[in-house]
LUMLUM-41878 format. One record per residue (C-alpha): x, y, z. Coordinates in nm, 2 decimals. Layout:
+--------+--------+--------+
:     c1 :     c2 :     c3 :
+--------+--------+--------+
:      X :      Y :      Z :
...
+--------+--------+--------+
END
This chain:
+--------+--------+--------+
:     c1 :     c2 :     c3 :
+--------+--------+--------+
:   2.26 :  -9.31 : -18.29 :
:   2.51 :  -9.50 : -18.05 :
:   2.68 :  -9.31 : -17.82 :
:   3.07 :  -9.36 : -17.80 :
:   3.16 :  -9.28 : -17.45 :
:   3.07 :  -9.46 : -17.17 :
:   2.97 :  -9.43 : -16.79 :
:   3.22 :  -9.34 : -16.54 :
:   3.28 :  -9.65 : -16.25 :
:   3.05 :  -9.59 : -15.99 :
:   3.16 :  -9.68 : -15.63 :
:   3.53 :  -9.74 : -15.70 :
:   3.79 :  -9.68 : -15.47 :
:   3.95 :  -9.40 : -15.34 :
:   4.18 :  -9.14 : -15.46 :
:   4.46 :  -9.26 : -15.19 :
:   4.41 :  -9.57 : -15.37 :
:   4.28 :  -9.72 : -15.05 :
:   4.02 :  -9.98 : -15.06 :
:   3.73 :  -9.89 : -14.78 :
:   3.68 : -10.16 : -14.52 :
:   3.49 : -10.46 : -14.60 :
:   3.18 : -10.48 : -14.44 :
:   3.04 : -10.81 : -14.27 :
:   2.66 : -10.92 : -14.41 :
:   2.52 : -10.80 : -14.11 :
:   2.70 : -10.48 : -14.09 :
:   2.57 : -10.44 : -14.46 :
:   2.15 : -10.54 : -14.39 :
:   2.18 : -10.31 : -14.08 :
:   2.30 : -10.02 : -14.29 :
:   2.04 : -10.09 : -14.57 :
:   1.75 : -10.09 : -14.34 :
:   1.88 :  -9.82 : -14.13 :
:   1.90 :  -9.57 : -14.47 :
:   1.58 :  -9.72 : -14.61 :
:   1.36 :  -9.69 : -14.33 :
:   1.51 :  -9.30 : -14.23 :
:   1.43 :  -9.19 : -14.58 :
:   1.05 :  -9.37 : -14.65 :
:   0.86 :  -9.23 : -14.94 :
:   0.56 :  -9.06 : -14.84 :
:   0.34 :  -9.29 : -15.04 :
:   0.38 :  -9.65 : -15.02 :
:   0.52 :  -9.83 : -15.41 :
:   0.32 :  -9.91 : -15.68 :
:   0.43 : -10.29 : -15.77 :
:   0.40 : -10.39 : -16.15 :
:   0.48 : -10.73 : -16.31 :
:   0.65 : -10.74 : -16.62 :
:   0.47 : -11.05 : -16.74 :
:   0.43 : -11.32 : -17.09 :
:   0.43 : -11.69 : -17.06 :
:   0.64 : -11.67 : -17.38 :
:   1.01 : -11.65 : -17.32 :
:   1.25 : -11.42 : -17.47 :
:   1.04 : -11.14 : -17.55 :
:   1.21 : -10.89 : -17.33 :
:   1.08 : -10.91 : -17.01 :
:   1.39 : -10.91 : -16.86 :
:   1.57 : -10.63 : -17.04 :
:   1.29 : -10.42 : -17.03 :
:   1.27 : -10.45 : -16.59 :
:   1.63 : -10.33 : -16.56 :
:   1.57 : -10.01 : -16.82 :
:   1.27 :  -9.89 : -16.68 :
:   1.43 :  -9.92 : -16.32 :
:   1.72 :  -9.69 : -16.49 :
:   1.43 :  -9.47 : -16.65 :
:   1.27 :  -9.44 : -16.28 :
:   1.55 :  -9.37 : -16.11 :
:   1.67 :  -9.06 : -16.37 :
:   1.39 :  -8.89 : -16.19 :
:   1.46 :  -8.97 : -15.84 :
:   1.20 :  -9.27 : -15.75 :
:   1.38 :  -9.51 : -15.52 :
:   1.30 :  -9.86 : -15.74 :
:   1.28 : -10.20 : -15.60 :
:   1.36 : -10.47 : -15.91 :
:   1.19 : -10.80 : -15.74 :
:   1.37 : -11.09 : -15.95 :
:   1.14 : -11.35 : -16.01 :
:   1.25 : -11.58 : -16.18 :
:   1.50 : -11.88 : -16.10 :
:   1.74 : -11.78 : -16.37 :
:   1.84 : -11.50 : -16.19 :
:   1.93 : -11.28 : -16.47 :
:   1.74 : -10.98 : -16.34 :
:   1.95 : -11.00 : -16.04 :
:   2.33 : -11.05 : -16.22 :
:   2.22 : -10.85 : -16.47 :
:   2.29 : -10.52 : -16.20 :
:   2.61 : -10.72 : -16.12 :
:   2.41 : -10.87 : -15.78 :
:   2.54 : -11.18 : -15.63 :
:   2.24 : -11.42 : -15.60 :
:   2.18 : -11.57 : -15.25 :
:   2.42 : -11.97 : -15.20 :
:   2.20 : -12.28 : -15.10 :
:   2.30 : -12.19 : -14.74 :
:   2.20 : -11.84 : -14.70 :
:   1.83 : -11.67 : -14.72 :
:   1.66 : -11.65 : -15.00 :
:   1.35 : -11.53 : -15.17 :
:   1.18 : -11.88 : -15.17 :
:   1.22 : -11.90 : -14.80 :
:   1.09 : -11.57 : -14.74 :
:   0.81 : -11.60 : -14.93 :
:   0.71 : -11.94 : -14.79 :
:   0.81 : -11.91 : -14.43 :
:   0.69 : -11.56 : -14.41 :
:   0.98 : -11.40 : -14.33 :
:   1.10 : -11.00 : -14.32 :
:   1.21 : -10.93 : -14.72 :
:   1.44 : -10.69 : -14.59 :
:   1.76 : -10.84 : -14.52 :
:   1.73 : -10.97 : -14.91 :
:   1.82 : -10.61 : -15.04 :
:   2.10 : -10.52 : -15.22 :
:   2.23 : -10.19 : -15.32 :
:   2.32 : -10.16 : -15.71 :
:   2.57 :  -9.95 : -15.89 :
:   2.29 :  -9.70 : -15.95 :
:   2.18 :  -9.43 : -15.67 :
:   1.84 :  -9.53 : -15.59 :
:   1.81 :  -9.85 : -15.77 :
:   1.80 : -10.21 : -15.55 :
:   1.76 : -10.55 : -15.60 :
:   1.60 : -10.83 : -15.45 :
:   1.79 : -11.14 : -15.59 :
:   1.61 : -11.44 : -15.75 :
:   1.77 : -11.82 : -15.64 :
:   1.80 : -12.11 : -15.81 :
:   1.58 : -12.29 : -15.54 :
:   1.30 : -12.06 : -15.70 :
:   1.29 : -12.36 : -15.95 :
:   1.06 : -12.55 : -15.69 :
:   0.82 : -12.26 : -15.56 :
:   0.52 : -12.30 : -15.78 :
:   0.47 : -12.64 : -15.64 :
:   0.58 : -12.56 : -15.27 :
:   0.32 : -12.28 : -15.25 :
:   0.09 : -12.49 : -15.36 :
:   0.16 : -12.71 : -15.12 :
:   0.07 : -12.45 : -14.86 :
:  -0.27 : -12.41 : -14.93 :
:  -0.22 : -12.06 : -14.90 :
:   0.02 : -11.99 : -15.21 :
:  -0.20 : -11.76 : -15.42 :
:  -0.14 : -11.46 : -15.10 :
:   0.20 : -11.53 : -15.00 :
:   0.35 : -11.31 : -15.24 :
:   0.14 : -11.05 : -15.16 :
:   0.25 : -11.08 : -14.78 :
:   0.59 : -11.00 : -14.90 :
:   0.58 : -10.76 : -15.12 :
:   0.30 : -10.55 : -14.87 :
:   0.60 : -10.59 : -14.67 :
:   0.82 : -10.39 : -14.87 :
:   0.60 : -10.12 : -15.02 :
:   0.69 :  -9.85 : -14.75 :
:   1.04 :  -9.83 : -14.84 :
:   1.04 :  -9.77 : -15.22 :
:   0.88 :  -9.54 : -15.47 :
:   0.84 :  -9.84 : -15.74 :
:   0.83 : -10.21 : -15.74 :
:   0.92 : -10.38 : -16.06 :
:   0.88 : -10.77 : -16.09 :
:   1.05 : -10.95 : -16.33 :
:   0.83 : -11.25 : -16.40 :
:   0.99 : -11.61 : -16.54 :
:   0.80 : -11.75 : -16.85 :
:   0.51 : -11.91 : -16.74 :
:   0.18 : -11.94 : -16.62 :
:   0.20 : -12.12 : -16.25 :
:   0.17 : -12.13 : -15.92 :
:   0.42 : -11.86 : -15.79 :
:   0.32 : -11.62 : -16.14 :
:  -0.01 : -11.62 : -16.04 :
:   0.11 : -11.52 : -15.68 :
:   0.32 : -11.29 : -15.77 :
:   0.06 : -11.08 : -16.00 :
:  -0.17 : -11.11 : -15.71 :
:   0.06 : -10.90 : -15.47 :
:   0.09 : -10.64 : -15.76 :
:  -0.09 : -10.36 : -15.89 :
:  -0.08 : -10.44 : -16.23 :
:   0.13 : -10.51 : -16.54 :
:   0.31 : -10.44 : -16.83 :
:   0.32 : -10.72 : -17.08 :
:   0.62 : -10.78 : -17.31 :
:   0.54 : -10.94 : -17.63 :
:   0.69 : -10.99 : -17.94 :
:   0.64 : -10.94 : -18.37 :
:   0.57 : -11.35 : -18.38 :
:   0.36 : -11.57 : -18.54 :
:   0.20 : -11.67 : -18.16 :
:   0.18 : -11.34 : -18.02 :
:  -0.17 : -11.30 : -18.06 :
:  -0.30 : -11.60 : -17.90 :
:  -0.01 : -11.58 : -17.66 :
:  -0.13 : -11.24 : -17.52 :
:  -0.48 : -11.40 : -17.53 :
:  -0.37 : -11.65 : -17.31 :
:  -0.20 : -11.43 : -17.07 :
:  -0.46 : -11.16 : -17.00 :
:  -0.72 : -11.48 : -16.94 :
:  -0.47 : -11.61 : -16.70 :
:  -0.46 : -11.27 : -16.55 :
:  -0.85 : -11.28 : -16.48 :
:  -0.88 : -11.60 : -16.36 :
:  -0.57 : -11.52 : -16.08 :
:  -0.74 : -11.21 : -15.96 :
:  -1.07 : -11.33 : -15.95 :
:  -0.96 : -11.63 : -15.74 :
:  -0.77 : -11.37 : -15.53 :
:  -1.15 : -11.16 : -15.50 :
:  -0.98 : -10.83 : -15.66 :
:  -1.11 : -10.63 : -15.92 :
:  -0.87 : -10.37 : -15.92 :
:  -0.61 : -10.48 : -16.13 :
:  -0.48 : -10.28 : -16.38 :
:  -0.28 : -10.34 : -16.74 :
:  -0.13 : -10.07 : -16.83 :
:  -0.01 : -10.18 : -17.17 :
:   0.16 : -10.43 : -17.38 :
:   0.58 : -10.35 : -17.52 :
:   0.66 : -10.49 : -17.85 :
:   1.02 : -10.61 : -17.79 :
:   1.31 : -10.70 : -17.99 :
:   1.17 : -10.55 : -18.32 :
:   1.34 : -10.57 : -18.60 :
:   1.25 : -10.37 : -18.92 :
:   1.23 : -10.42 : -19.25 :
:   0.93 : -10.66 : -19.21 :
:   0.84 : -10.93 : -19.42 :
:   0.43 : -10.91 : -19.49 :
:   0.30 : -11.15 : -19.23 :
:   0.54 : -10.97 : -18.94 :
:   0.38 : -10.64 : -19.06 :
:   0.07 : -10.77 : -19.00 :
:   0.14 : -10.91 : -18.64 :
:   0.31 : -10.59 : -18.56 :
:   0.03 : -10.39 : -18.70 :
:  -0.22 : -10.57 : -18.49 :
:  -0.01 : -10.55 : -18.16 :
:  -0.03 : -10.22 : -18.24 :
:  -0.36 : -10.15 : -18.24 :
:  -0.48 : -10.39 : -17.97 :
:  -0.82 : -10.37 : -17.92 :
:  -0.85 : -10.41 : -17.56 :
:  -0.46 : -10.31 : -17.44 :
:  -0.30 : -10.03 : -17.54 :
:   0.09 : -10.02 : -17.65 :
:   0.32 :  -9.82 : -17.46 :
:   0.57 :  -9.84 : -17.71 :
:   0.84 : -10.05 : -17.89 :
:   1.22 : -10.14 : -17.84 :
:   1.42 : -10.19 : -18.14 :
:   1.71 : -10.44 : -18.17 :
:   1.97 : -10.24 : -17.98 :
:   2.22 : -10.53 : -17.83 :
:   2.56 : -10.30 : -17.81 :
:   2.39 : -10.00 : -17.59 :
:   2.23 : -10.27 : -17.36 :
:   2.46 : -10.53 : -17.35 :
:   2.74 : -10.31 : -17.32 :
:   2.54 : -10.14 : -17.01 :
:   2.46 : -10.50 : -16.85 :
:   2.83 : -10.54 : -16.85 :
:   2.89 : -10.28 : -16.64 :
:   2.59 : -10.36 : -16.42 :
:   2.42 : -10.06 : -16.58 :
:   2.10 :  -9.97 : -16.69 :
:   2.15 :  -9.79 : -17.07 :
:   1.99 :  -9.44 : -16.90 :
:   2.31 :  -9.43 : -16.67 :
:   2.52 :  -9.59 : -16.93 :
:   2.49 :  -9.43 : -17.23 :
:   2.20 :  -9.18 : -17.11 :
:   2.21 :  -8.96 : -17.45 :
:   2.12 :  -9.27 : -17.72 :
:   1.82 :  -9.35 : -17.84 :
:   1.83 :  -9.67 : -17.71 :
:   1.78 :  -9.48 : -17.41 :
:   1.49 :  -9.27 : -17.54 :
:   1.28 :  -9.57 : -17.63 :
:   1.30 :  -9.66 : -17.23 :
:   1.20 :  -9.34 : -17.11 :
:   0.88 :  -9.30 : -17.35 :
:   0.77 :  -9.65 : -17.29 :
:   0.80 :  -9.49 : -16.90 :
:   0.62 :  -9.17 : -16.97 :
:   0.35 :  -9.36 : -17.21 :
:   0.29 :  -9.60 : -16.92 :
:   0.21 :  -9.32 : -16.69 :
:   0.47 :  -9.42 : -16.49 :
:   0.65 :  -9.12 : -16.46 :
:   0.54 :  -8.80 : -16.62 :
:   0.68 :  -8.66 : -16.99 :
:   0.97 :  -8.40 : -17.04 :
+--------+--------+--------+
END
């Protein structure tokens, strides 16, 4: 089912057809950290990486629509872009931080205050702190420090007070700055795909997973599940098989599946949407918001 309207523009101008003042980039961190820190949760955020060495198996995608799934119930949500291609971040329609202005790299390793990296979205509730292409030389730089598997953590501690949820969108790999990362979060929620590596890729990335948290002495780490993503069905016999056995992991559960549903999303992404505020009555926007509910994340209608 594909719904044919779409959202309504969210912050546009005026009905005087007056554009509202421009605000200067310190006028606009002041007023962020002003809002955030009068209107605190009362428990600080659970943080969860959306994780797979593997690329293109919907790690991405599936950050931005839980986000949207979150905030449908009212959960201020904190998408942390981790990766250098930044698509996390221009995927809300997010300007990511210029080689002359702070960024996430330099937060992380100078130990800096996350807050003045913030930006508001097009969705009440949802916020973004933008990935930059300098991110492409971390995982060596916090090795360098000595110190890089708990940097992450430093940050993101930092910013647990002011949101509900904290959702990291991981890049492809297994380094340096993923390994931090995962240490400063709760746990994760693995994306994989119906493929002929996804077994031993999953393997790979729950050993990785061990060995990062046991280096980091924590034993409290918690995967909630793996996502099939970007299935596609009929299946030939050997993609059945995969699928079946993702399925019916032994050791991780699966929270759910998305189906191949580019317009909904893509269209959405245009608009710097999540598909639960764009087109909130699909089932493209169903599959979100069970993979939510199934991951305990937020509780079932």
């Amino acid at each position: 089912m594909t719904e044919t309207t779409t959202a309504p523009t969210i912050g546009a101008q005026g009905a005087s057809g007056e554009q509202p003042p421009q605000e200067t980039e310190q006028e606009r961190q002041e007023r962020i950290r002003a809002f955030l820190e009068e209107h605190s949760p009362d428990e600080r955020a659970r943080v969860y990486a959306f994780c797979n060495q593997k690329g293109g198996v919907g790690k991405t995608t599936t950050t931005i629509q839980l986000a949207g799934s979150l905030a449908e119930y009212g959960r201020r949500v904190l998408v942390l872009d981790g990766d250098p291609q930044r698509n996390a971040t221009t995927g809300f329609k997010v300007r990511p931080p210029g080689p002359n202005e702070l960024t996430q790299a330099k937060v992380v390793l100078d130990v800096l205050d996350p807050l003045p990296l913030i930006r508001e979205t097009k969705v009440p509730g949802i916020y973004v702190l933008p990935a930059s292409i300098d991110m492409a030389g971390l995982s060596t730089a916090l090795r360098d420090t000595g110190a890089g598997l708990r940097l992450y953590r430093i940050m993101i501690d930092k910013l647990r007070p002011f949101f509900d949820d904290i959702l990291v969108d991981q890049r492809p790999a297994l380094d340096m700055d993923t390994d931090s990362q995962l240490v400063g979060c709760d746990g994760a929620i693995i994306m994989t795909d119906v493929d002929e590596w996804s077994m031993e890729g999953l393997k790979m990335q729950l050993a990785q997973q061990k060995r990062a948290m046991k280096r980091a002495e924590r034993d409290d780490f918690d995967v909630l599940g793996l996502v099939i993503g970007r299935v596609q069905k009929p299946m030939g016999h050997f993609d059945a098989a995969v699928y079946k056995m993702l399925q019916n992991h032994p050791t991780v559960r699966c929270l759910g599946e998305v189906p191949v549903r580019s317009a909904d999303i893509k269209e959405g992404r245009n608009q710097g949407l999540p598909v639960c505020q764009f087109r909130p009555r699909t089932d493209t926007a169903d599959f979100f918001r069970t993979i939510a509910a199934n991951a305990g994340l937020v509780k079932a209608a």
